[in-house]
C-alpha positions in Angstrom: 9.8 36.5 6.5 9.0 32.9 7.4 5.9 30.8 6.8 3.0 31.2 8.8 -0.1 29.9 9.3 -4.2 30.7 9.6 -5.9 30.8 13.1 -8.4 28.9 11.4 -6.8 26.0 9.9 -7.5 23.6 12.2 -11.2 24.9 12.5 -11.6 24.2 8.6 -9.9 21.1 8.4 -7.4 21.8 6.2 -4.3 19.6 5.3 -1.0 19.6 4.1 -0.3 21.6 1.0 -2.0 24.1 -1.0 -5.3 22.5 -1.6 -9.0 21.6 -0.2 -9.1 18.4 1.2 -11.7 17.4 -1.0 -9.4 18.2 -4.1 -6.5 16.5 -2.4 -8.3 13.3 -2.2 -8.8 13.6 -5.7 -5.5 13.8 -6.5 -4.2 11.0 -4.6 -7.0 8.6 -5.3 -5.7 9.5 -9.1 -2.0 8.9 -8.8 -3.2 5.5 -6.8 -4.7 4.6 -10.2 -1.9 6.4 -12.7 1.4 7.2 -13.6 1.4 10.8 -11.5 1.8 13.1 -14.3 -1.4 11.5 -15.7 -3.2 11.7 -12.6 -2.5 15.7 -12.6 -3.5 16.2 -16.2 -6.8 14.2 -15.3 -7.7 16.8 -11.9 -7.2 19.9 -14.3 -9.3 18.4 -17.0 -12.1 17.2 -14.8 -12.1 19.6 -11.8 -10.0 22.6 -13.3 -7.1 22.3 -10.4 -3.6 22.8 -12.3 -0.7 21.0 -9.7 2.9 19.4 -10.7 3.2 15.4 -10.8 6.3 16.2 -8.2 3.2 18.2 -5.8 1.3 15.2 -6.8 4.2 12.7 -6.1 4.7 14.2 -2.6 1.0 13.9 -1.7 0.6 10.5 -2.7 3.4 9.0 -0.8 3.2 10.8 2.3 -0.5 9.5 2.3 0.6 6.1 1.9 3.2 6.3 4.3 0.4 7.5 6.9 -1.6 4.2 6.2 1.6 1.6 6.6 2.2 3.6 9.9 -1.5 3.0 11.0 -1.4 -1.0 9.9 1.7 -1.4 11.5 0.4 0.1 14.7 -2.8 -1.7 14.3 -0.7 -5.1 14.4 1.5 -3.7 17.6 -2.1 -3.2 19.1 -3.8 -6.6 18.1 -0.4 -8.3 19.4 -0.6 -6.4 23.0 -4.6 -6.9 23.2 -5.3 -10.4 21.5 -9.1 -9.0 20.5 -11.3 -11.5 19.4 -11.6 -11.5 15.8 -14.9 -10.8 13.6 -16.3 -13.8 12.2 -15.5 -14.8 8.7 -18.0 -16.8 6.2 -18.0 -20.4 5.5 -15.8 -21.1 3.1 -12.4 -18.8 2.4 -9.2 -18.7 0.7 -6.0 -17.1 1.1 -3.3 -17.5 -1.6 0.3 -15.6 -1.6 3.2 -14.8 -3.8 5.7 -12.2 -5.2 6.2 -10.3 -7.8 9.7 -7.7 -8.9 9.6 -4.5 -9.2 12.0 -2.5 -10.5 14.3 0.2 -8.5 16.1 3.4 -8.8 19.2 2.6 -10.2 18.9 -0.6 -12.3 17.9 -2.6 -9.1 15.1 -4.9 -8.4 13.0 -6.1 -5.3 10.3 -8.4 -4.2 6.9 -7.8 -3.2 4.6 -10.3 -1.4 0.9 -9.8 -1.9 -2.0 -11.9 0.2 -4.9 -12.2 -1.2 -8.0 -13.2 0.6 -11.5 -14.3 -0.4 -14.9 -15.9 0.5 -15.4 -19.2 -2.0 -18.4 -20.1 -3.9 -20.3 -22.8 -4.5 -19.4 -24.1 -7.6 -21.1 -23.8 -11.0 -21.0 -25.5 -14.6 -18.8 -23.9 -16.9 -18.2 -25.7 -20.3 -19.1 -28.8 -19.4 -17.0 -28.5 -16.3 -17.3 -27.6 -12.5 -15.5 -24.5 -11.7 -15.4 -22.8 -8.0 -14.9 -18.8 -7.9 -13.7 -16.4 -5.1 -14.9 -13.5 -4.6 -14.8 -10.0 -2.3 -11.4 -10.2 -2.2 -8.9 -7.8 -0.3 -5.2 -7.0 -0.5 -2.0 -6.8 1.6 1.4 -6.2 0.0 4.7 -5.1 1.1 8.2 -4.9 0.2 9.9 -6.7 3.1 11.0 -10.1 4.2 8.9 -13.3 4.2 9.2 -13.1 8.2 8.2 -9.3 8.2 5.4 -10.3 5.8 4.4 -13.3 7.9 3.8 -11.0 10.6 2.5 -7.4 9.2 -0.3 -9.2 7.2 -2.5 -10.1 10.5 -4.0 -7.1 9.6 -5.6 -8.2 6.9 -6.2 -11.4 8.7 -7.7 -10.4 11.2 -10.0 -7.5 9.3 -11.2 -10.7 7.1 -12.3 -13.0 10.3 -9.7 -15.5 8.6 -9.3 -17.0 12.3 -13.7 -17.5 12.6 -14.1 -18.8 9.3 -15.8 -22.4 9.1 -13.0 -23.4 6.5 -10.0 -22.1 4.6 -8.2 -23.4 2.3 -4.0 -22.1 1.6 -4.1 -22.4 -2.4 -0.3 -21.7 -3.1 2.8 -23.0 -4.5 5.3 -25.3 -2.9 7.6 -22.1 -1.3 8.8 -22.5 2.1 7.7 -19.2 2.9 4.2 -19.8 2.0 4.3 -23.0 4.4 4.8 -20.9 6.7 2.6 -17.9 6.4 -0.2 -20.9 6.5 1.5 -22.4 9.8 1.2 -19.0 11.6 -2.3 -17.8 10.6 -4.5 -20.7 9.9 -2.2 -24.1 10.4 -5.6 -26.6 10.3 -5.9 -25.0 6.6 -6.8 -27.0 4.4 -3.2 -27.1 2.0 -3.6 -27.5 -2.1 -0.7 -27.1 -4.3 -1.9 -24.7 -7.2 -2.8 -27.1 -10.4 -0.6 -25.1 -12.9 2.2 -24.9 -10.2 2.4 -28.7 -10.3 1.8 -28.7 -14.1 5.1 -27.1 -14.4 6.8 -29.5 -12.7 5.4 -32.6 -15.0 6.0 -30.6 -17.7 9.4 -30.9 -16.9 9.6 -34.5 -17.2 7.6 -34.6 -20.4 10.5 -31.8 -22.2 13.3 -33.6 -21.3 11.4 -37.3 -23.0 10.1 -35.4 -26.0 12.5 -31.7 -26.6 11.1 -28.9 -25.2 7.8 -27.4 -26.8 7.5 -30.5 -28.7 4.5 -31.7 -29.8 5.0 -35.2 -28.1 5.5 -33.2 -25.0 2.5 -31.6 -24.9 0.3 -34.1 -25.6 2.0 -36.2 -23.1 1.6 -33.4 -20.5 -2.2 -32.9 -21.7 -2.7 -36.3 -20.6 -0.9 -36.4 -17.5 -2.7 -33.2 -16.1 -6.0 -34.5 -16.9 -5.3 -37.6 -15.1 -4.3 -35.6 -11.6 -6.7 -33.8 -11.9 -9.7 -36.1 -12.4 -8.3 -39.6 -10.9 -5.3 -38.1 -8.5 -1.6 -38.7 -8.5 -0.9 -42.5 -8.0 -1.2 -43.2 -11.4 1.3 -40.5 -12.1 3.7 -41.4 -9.5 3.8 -45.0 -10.9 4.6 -43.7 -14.4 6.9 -41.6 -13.0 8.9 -44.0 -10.4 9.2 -46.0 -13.6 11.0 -43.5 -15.7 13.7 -42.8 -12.7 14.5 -46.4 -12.9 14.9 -46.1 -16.7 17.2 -42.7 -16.2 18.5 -42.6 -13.0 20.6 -40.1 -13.6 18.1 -37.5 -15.0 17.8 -34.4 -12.7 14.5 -33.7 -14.8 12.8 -37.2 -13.7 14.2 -37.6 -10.0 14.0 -33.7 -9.0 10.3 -33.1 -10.2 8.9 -36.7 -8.5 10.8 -35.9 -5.2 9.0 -32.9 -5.4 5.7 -33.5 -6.0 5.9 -36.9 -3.8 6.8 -34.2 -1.1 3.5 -32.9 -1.7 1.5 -35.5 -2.2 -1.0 -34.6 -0.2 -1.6 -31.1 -1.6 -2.3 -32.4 -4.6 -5.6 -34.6 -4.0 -7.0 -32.7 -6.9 -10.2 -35.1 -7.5 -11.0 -34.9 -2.9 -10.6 -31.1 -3.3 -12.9 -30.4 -6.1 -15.5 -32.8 -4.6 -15.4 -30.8 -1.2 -16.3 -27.6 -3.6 -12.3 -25.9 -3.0 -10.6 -24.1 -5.8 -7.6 -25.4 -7.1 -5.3 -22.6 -8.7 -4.2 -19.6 -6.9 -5.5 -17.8 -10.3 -6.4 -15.1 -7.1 -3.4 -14.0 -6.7 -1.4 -14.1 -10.2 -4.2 -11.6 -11.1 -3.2 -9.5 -7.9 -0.1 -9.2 -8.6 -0.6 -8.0 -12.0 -3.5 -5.5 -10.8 -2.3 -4.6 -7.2 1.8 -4.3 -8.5 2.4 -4.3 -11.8 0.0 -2.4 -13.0 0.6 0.7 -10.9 4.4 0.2 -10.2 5.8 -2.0 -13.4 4.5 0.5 -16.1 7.2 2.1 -18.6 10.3 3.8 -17.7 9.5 3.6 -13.7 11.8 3.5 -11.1 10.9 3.5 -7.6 12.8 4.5 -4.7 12.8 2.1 -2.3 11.7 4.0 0.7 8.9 5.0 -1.5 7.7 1.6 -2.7 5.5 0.3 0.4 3.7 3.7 0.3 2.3 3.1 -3.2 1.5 -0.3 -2.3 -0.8 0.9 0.6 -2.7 2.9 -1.1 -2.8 0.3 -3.9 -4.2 -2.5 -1.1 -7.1 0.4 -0.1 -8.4 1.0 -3.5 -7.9 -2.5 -5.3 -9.4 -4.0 -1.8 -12.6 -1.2 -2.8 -12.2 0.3 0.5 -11.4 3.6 -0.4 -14.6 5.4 1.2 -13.8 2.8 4.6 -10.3 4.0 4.8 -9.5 7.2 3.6 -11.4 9.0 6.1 -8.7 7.6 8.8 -5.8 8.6 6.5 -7.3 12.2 6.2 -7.3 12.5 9.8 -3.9 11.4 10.7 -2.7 13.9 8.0 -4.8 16.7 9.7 -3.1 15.4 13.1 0.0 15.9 11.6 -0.6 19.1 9.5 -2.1 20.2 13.2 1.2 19.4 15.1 3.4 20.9 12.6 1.8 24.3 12.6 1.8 24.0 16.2 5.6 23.5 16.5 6.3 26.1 14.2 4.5 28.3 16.4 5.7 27.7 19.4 9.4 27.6 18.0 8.4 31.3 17.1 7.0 32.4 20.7 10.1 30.9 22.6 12.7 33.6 23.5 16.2 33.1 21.7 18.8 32.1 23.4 21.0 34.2 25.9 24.5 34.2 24.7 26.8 32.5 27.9 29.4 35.3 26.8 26.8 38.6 26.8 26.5 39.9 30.7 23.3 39.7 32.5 22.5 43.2 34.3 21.1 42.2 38.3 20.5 46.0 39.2 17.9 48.0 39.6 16.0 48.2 35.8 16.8 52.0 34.3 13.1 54.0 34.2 12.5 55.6 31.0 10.8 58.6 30.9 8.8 59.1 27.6 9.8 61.6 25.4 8.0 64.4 24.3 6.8 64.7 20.7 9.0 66.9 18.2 7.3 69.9 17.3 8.2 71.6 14.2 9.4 74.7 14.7 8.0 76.4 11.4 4.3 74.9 10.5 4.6 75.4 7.0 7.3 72.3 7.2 4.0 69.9 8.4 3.4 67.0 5.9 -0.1 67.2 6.5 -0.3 70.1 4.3 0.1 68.4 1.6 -3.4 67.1 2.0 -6.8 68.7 1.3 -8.2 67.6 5.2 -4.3 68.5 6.4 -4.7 72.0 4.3 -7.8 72.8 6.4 -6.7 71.8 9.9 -3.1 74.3 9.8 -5.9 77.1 8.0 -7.9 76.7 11.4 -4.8 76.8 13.4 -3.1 79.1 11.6 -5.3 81.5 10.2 -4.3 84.0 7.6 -2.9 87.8 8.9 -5.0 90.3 8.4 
């Protein structure tokens, strides 16, 4: 016997697998959160439903799957259509970067994440101005930085990135990056994050002083407080200076080129002033809750094909849009649940196939008459006599002699 299906299926929403759709949520909103195993010991304890972590597994990246599919036909749609989009706030910031994660087999692979955020107006924190962003939303993937460039106008687009008054591209000095900014807001406003440029200076001050020296630090304490506070001329003077006195030092001559490079993203005292953070602190912490958290724990190892599936469903419920989103993931799963039983049915209705070498008969069709019912010669031989009701039936028939 094959598997079937219930009439009613489709009438009761049901979807894939073996439970209610409300307890299949559950589950995969879980094992979006935890290791899957943990995820299935949670359902039982709180809700009493007993599944395995490979049921649990299955569920959770076939869900995810569903969602890339509908983002990457939502960006095939805005592509073809060019709708206008909603209108951001004020003042936003998007902010970009990767993080590894590790892979079946001892391998490792990038993953880009966008962040994006409204900004706030700054307030006084220890004696200092400090700008927050807030309401932020997701969008990772494990693809290239052109695939990445393009795939994320989702996100772009659901944020009103293209309406908003102002944004500002808070990132490091990648290529990449550059270019994510170029293709979805180029008149953003570009600032080089502060501890990305730290890094570089730092640089120069390890290879005056011995790395993790305490000269070096105190020479790098000052130096950032400078940029930050009075800009980068004074550092670029001190710094031109040095090359002359080692011209052959990597350390002094790399890092200057550098940051001369960006000399503009890194107007630290004009950005503050005009109320812009100055870190991507935004998307360090994303990385570290959208990816590593979820996909970096202990002893994982993802399959590849199975890695942008967790990452959707980690972008829905970091983002807080579960109750927004998971309604349209339900329903493409129905759809699909819906299509299959519908091909297996048909697959079962459609006549097999007439061998070529088995002859076809063109005459006339045979007529059958029906036969007649065998009668058993001796009535004592009837089956029904075995029963009380049979008993009285061959009594009325056959009624004892006399």
């Amino acid at each position: 016997m094959g598997r079937g299906f219930f009439p009613l299926d489709e009438e009761l929403e049901l979807l894939p697998g073996r439970l209610t759709p409300r307890g299949q949520e559950e589950l995969i909103r879980l094992s979006s959160w935890m290791p899957f195993e943990r995820a299935t010991e949670l359902l039982a304890d709180m809700q009493g439903i007993r599944v395995s972590p490979s049921m649990s597994k299955r569920s959770s990246e076939a869900a995810g799957a569903v969602y890339v599919e509908m983002q990457t036909k939502e960006v095939e749609r805005l592509e073809k259509e060019l709708p206008p989009a909603p209108k951001g706030t004020e003042k936003m910031q998007i902010s970009a970067d990767g993080a590894m994660v590790p892979l079946l087999h001892g391998q490792w692979a990038e993953v880009r994440t966008l962040v994006l955020g409204e900004v706030q107006p700054p307030v006084k924190e220890r004696g200092e101005w400090v700008v927050h962003t807030r309401n932020l939303s997701y969008f990772s993937r494990k693809i290239n930085s052109e695939q990445f460039e393009r795939l994320a106008l989702v996100e772009i687009q659901r944020r009103g990135i293209e309406n908003a008054g102002q944004v500002a591209s808070v990132m490091d000095g990648s290529d990449w990056l550059q270019s994510l900014t170029d293709y979805h807001r180029p008149d953003a406003v570009r600032i080089l994050d502060f501890p990305h440029a730290g890094e570089h200076i730092s640089q120069v001050g390890e290879f005056l002083y011995g790395e993790d020296s305490p000269q070096a630090q105190e020479w790098l304490k000052e130096r950032l407080h400078r940029l930050k506070h009075e800009g980068p001329d004074s550092l670029f003077t001190e710094l031109h200076q040095l090359q002359s006195q080692h011209p052959d030092a990597q350390e002094v001559s790399g890092n200057l080129a550098y940051l001369k490079k960006r000399e503009q993203q890194i107007q630290y005292p004009r950005f503050q002033a005009a109320g812009w953070p100055i870190g991507s602190g935004i998307v360090e912490s994303g990385n570290k809750l959208v990816v590593e958290v979820r996909l970096k724990g202990s002893g994982m190892h993802w399959a590849e094909q199975h890695v942008n599936s967790m990452l959707a469903l980690r972008n829905i419920v970091c983002s807080r849009r579960w109750k927004e989103d998971w309604p349209k993931v339900e329903a493409r799963l129905r759809q699909q649940a819906f299509q299959q039983r519908m091909d297996l049915h048909n697959s079962r209705k459609s006549p097999a196939p007439v061998s070529v070498s088995t002859p076809i008969m063109t005459s006339s069709p045979i007529i059958t008459t029906p036969t007649k019912p065998k009668i058993l010669k001796n009535p004592k031989d009837n089956p029904w006599r075995k029963f009380k009701f049979g008993r009285a039936l061959y009594q009325r028939d056959y009624p004892p002699k006399k």
